[in-house]
C-alpha positions in Angstrom: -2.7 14.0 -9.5 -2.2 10.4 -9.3 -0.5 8.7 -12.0 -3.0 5.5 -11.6 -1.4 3.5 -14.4 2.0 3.5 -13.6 0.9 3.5 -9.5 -1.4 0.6 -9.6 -0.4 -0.1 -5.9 1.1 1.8 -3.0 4.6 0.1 -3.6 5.2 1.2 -7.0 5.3 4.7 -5.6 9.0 4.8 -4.5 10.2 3.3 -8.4 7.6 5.7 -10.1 8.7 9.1 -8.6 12.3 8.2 -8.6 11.7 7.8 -12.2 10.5 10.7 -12.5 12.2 12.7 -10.6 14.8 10.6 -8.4 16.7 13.5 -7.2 13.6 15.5 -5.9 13.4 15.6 -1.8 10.5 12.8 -1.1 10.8 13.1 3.0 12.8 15.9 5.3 12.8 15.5 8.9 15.2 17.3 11.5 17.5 18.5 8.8 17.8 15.0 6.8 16.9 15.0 3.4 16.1 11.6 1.7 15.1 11.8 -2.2 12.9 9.3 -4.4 15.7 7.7 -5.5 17.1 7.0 -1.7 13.9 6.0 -0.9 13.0 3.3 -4.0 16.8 2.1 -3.9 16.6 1.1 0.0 12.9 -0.4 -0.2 14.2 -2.6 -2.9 17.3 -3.7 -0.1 14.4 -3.9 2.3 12.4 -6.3 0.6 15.0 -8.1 -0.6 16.7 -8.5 3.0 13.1 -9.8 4.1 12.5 -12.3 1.1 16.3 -13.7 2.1 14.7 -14.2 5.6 12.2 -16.2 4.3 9.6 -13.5 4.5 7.2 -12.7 2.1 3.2 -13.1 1.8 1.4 -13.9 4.8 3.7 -12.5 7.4 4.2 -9.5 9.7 6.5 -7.1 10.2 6.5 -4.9 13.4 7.7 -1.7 13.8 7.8 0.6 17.2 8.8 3.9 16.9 8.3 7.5 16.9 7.7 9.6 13.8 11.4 8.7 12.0 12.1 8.7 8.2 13.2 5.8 8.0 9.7 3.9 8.6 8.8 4.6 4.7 11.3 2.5 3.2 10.3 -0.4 5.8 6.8 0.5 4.8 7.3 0.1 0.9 10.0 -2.7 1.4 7.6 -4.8 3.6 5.2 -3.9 0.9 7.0 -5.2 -1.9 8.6 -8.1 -0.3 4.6 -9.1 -0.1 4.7 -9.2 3.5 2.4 -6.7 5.9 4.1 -3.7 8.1 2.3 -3.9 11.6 3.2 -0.6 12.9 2.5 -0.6 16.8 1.0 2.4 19.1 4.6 4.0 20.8 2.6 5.6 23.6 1.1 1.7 25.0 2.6 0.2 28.0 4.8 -3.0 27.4 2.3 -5.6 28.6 -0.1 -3.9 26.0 2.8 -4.0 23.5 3.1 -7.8 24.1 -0.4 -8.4 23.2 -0.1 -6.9 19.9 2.7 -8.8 19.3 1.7 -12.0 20.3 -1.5 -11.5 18.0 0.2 -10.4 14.7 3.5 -13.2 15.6 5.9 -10.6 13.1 9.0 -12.4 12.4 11.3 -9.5 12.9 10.9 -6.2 15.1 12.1 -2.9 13.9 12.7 -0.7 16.8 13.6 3.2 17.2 15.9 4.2 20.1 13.2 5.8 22.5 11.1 2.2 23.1 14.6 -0.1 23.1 13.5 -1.1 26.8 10.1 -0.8 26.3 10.4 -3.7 23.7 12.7 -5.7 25.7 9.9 -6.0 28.5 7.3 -6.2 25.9 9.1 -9.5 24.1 10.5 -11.1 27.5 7.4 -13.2 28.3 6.4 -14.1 24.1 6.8 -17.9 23.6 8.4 -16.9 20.1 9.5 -14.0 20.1 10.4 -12.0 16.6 14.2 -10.7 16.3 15.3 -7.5 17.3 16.3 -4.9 14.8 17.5 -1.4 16.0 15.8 0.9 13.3 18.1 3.7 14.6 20.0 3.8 17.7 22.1 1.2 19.3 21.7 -1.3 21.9 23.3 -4.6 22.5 20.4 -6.7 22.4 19.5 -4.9 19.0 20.8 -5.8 16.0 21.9 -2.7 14.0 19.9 -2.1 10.9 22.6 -1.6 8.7 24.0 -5.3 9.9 20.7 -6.8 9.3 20.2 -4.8 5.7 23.6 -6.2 5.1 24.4 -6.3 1.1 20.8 -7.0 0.3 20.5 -5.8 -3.6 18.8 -2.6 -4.4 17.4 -3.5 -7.4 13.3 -4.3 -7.3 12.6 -8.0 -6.1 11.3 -10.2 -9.3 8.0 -10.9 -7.3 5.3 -8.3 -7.9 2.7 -7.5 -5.0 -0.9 -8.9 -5.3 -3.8 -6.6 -5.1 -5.1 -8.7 -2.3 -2.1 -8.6 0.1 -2.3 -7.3 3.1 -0.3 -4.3 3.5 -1.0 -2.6 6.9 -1.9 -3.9 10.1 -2.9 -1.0 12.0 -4.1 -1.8 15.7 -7.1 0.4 17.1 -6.7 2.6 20.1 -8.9 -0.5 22.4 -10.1 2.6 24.7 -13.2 -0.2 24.8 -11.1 -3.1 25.1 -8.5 -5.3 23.8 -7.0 -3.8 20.1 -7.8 -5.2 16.9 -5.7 -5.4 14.3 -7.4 -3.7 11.3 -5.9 -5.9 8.1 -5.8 -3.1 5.0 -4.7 -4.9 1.5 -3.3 -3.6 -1.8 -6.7 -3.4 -3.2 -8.3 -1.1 -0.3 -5.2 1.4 -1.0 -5.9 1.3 -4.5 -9.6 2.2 -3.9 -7.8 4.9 -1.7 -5.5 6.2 -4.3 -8.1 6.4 -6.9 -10.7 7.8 -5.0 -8.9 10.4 -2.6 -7.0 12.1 -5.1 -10.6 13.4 -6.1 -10.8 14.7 -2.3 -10.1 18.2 -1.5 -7.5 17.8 1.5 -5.8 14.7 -0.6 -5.1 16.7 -3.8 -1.6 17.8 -3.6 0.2 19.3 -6.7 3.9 17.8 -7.7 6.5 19.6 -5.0 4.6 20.8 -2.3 5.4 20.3 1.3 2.8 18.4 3.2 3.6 18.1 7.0 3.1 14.7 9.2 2.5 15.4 12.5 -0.1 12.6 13.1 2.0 9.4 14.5 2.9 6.6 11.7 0.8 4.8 13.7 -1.9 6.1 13.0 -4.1 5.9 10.0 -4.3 9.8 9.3 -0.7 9.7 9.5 -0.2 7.2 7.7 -2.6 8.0 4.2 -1.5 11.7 5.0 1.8 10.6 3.8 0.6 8.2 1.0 -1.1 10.5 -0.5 1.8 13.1 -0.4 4.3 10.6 -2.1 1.8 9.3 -4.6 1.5 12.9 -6.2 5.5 13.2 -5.7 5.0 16.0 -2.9 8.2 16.7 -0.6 6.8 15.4 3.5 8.1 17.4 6.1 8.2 15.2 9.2 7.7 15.8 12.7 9.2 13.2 15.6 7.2 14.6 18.3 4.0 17.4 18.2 4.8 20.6 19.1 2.6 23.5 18.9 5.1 26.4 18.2 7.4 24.3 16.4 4.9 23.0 14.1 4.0 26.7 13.9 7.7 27.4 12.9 7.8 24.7 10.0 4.8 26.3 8.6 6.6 29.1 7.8 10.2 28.3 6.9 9.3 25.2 5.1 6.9 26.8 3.3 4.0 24.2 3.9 1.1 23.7 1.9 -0.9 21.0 2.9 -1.4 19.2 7.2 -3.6 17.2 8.4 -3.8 17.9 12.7 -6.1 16.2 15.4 -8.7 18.9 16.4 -6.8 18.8 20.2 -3.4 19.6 18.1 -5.3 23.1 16.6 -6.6 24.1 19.5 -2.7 24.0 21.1 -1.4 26.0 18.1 -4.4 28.7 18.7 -3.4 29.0 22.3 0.8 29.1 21.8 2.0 32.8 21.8 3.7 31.9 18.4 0.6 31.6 16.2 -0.1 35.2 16.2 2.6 35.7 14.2 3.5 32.8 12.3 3.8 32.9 8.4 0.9 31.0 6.8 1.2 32.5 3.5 1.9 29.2 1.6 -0.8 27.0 3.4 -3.5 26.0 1.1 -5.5 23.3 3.5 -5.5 22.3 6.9 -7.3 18.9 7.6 -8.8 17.7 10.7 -10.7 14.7 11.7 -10.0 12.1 14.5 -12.2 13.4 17.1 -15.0 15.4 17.0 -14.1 19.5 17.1 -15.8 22.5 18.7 -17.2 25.2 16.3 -15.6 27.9 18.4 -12.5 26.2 17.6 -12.8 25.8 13.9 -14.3 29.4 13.4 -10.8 30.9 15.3 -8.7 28.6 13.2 -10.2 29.4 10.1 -9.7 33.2 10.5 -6.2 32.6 12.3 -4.9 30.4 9.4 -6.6 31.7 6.4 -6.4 28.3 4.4 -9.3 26.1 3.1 -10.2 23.6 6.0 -11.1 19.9 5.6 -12.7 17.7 7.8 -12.4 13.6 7.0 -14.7 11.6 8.7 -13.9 7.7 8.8 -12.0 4.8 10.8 -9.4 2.7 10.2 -11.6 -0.1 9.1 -12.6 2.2 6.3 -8.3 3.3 5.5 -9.5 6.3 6.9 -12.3 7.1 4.3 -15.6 7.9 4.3 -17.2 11.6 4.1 -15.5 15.1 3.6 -16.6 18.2 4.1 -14.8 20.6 2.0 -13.6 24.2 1.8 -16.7 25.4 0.0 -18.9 23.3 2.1 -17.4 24.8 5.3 -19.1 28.4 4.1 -23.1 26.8 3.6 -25.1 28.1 6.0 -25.8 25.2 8.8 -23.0 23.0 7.4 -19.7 23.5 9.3 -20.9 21.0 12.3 -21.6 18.3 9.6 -19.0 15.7 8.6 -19.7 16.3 4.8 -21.0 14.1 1.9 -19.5 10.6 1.1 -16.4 10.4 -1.0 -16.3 9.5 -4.8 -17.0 6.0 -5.0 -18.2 5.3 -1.1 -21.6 4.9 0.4 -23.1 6.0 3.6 -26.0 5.7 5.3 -27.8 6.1 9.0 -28.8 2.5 9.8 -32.0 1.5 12.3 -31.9 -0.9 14.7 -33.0 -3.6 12.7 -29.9 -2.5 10.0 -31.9 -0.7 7.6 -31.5 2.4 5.8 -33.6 5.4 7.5 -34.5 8.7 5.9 -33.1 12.5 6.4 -33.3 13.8 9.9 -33.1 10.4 11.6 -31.0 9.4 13.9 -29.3 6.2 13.7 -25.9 4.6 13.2 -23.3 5.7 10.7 -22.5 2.8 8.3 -19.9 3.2 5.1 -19.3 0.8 2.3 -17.3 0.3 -1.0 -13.9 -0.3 -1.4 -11.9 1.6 1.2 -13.3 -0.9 3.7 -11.3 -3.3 4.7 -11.9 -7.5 4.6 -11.6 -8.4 8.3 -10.1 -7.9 11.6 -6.4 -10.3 12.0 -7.6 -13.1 14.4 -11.0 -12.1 14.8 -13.9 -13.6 12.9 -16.9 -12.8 15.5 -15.9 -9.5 15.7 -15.3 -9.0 11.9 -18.6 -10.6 11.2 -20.1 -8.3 13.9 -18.8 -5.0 12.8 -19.3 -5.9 8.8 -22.8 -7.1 9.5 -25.1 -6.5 5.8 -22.4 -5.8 4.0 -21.8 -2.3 6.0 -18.9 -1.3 8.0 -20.6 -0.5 11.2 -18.9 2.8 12.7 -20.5 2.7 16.0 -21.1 6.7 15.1 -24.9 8.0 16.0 -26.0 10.3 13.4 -28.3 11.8 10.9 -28.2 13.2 7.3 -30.0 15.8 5.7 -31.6 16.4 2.8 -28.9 18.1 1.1 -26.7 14.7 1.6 -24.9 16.1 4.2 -23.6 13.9 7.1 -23.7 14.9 10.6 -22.2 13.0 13.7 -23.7 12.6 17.4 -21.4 11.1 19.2 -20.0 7.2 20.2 -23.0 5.5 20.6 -21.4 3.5 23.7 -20.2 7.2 24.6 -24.2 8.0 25.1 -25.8 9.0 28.3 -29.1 8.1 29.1 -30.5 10.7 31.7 -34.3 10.3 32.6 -34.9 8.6 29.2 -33.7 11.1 27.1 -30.4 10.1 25.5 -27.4 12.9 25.6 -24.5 13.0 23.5 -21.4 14.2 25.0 -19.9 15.6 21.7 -23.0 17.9 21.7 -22.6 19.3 25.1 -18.6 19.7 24.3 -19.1 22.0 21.5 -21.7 23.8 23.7 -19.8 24.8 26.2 -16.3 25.9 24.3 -16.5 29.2 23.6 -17.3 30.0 27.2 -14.9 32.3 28.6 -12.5 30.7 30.6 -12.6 27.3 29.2 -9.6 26.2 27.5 -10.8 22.1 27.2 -13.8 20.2 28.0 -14.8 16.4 28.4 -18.5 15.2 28.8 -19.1 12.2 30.8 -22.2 10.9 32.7 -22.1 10.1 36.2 -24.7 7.9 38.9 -27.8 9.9 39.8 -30.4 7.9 41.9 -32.9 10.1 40.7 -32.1 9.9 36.1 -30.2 7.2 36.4 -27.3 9.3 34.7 -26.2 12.9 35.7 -24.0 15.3 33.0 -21.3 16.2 34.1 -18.8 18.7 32.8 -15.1 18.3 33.3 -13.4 21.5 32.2 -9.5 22.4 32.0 -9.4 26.2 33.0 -7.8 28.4 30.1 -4.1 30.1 32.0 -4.4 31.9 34.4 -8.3 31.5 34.4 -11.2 30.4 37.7 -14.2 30.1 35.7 -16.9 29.9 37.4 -19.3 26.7 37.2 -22.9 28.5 37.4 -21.7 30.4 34.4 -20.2 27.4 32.3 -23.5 25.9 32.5 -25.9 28.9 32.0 -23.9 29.3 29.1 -24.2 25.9 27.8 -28.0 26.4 29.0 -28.4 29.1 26.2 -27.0 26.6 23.3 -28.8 23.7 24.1 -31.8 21.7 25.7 -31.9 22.4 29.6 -31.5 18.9 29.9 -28.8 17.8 27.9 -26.7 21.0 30.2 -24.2 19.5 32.6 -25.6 19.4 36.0 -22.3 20.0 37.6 -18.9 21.0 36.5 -15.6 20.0 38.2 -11.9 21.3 37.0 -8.6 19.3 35.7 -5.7 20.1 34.6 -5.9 18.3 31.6 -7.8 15.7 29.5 -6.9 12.0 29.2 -6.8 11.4 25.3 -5.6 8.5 22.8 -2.7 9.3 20.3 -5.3 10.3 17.9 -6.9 12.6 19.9 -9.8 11.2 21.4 -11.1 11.5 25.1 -10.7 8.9 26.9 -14.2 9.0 28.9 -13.4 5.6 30.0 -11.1 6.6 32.2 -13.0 9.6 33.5 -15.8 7.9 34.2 -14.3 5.0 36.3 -13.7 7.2 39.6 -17.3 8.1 39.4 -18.7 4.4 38.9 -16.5 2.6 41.2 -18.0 0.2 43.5 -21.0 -0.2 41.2 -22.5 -3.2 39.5 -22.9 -1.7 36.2 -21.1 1.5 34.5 -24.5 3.1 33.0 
């Protein structure tokens, strides 16, 4: 449990837990051990090194890099020294990169040794660009970290952090556009720390291993490990996703607690290696990110033998929003649902108009309290747009019951419209896994003179398989409406997704709409 009187913000951690117990492992990662007292000694130099650069509230601090333990002591020193830790998607393409950077302007760039071109390209055409720190690796247009850490003094700057500085700049995926940069202060982690700790899937005893496997970039990857240091657990991280490694660590790191993208299960149910891998310390698995099939979930369950969770939120929310628990996932009717709000957080399905409908109908998702955050960096139309009525407006068609419980659609710019009826592809998705054959599917709808919009399945055979496309939608025919079946299926190797796990349709669709006028 979270001590929430000595952690009043996320940058005490480090100086709390080595308090308590400095010598205790806070992060492992390839072999590399750092404890809570490594950790709170070198966010103090951090922050200290920035404040001697001149920077401290108001500024940016940019980071690209893989998974690597040494992004939580930048984290927590760019927390204490006030300033805000802009961690930037490694898997974007330089020009991409560039915009980022030219829309959060961060003073200084820490950068790990894979993306050391990849920045160089990224900074080449920036009218100011920020100095270039190696985080680890070396390069001669990098200065080393060490260098620029210099004899900056380990003990805690003088300065405290204010509950409304920003802390986070986390930039989403833009598979609809241009990224935003979603600005997450002191006070929306606080709201985090106080409420999640309640949540099954963020309650983590003192000692036990919780594994990151979601990128540092990422939200989930990011609270995941917040969480974990908060309650003085021991992360075990991963650089790079790999099923039978991740499978491995399970076992001899005795893991208790990982959060995975519903695409990163279903790879660990198909690897050879999770037949036999040792599970025996895992207590929760939880998912969220992307929406997940029930044939999945139902294998993974009995493969794993842990309590599941599934978080529904965004980054605009720091990740919150609704949870449906272990003992939720056994009601009859409830394992599609997204679960019940969190402790302190309201939900509702929102109309048209923006107000509140009743159980059963379908409308948008919309979350408030204090999880959500203030406003998008350099982007008042769109803030005002997305926090219209004092909701943060997921862009999420659902419905809720009447025992409370949540239940997601799909994307509502993800809908298809096919002779007036609208489809969601999620639906269809989690209709058609199961089907023999099908390892992966993607929904996406496609011209039809005749409906206006045509589904159409895009299925990645299972090894070794030729399933046969009558068959896939037959079976898809039995689970669902007739009309909301795809009318055609065509094979890929694989699916296009985002770091988080999400399909991107957009790029699915675009062969199929080329040389149109409009893309629906």
């Amino acid at each position: 449990m979270i001590d929430l009187v000595a952690i009043q913000l996320l940058a005490d951690v480090p100086a709390v837990q080595a308090a308590r117990q400095g010598a205790a492992i806070a992060v492992r990662q390839d072999g590399r051990e750092t404890t809570y007292a490594e950790l709170s000694a070198t966010a103090n130099r951090i922050a200290n090194a920035l404040r001697a650069q001149g920077i401290g509230a108001g500024e940016r601090v940019a980071v690209l890099t893989k998974n690597h333990d040494g992004w939580y002591p930048l984290f927590f020193g760019t927390a204490l020294a006030r300033a805000c830790l802009a961690p930037i998607n490694s898997r974007l393409a330089a020009g991409e990169i560039a915009f980022i950077l030219g829309d959060a302007a961060p003073r200084v760039l820490l950068v790990g040794e894979d993306f050391f071109d990849t920045a160089l390209e990224a900074v080449a055409g920036l009218a100011n660009p920020p100095e270039l720190v190696a985080l680890y690796g070396e390069h001669p247009a990098f200065r080393p970290f060490a260098a620029w850490l210099g004899d900056a003094s380990a003990s805690a700057p003088a300065e405290r952090p204010q509950l409304s500085d920003p802390v986070l700049q986390l930039y989403t995926s833009g598979t609809t556009g241009l990224p935003k940069g979603v600005v997450l202060d002191n006070a929306n982690y606080r709201s985090f720390l106080e409420h999640g700790a309640k949540v099954d899937g963020f309650a983590y005893d003192e000692g036990e291993t919780v594994m990151i496997v979601m990128p540092l970039f990422h939200v989930a990857g990011t609270n995941i490990s917040f969480a974990a240091l908060a309650q003085g657990g021991r992360i075990e991280l991963i650089k790079d996703f790999n099923a039978a490694e991740a499978i491995r660590l399970m076992g001899e790191q005795g893991v208790c607690h990982a959060f995975l993208a519903p695409a990163m299960i279903q790879m660990m149910l198909q690897d050879p290696a999770a037949e036999n891998g040792n599970y025996a310390t895992l207590r929760t698995i939880a998912y969220g990110a992307s929406p997940i099939a029930e044939d999945v979930l139902r294998r993974a369950r009995a493969r794993f033998g842990c309590g599941f969770v599934q978080f529904y939120g965004m980054t605009e929310s720091t990740g919150g929003g609704s949870y449906l628990s272990p003992a939720d996932h056994d009601l009859p009717g409830k394992l599609t649902s997204c679960g019940r709000p969190w402790p302190g957080t309201e939900m509702a399905i929102l109309g048209p108009d923006g107000a509140p409908l009743g159980e059963g109908e379908i409308g948008e998702i919309a979350i408030r309290g204090g999880i959500v955050m203030r406003r998008y960096w350099n982007r008042d139309a769109a803030t005002a747009e997305t926090l219209a009525g004092g909701w943060l407006h997921t862009g999420d068609v659902g419905y809720r019951d009447a025992d409370g419980f949540y239940y997601v659609h799909d994307r509502i710019k993800d809908m298809i419209v096919s002779g007036g009826e609208n489809v969601y592809p999620a639906e269809v998705e989690g209709a058609i896994m199961g089907c023999p054959g099908v390892a992966d599917v993607a929904v996406i709808g496609v011209p039809d003179d005749k409906w206006g919009e045509a589904v159409k399945a895009l299925v990645v055979p299972a090894a070794g398989e030729q399933p046969d496309p009558a068959r896939i939608i037959q079976w898809a025919r039995q689970r669902i409406a007739h009309y909301k079946a795809p009318k055609s299926v065509d094979f890929i190797p694989a699916l296009p997704r985002n770091p988080s796990g999400k399909i991107l349709r957009r790029e699915l669709r675009a062969p199929f709409w080329e040389g149109r006028s409009r893309a629906v």
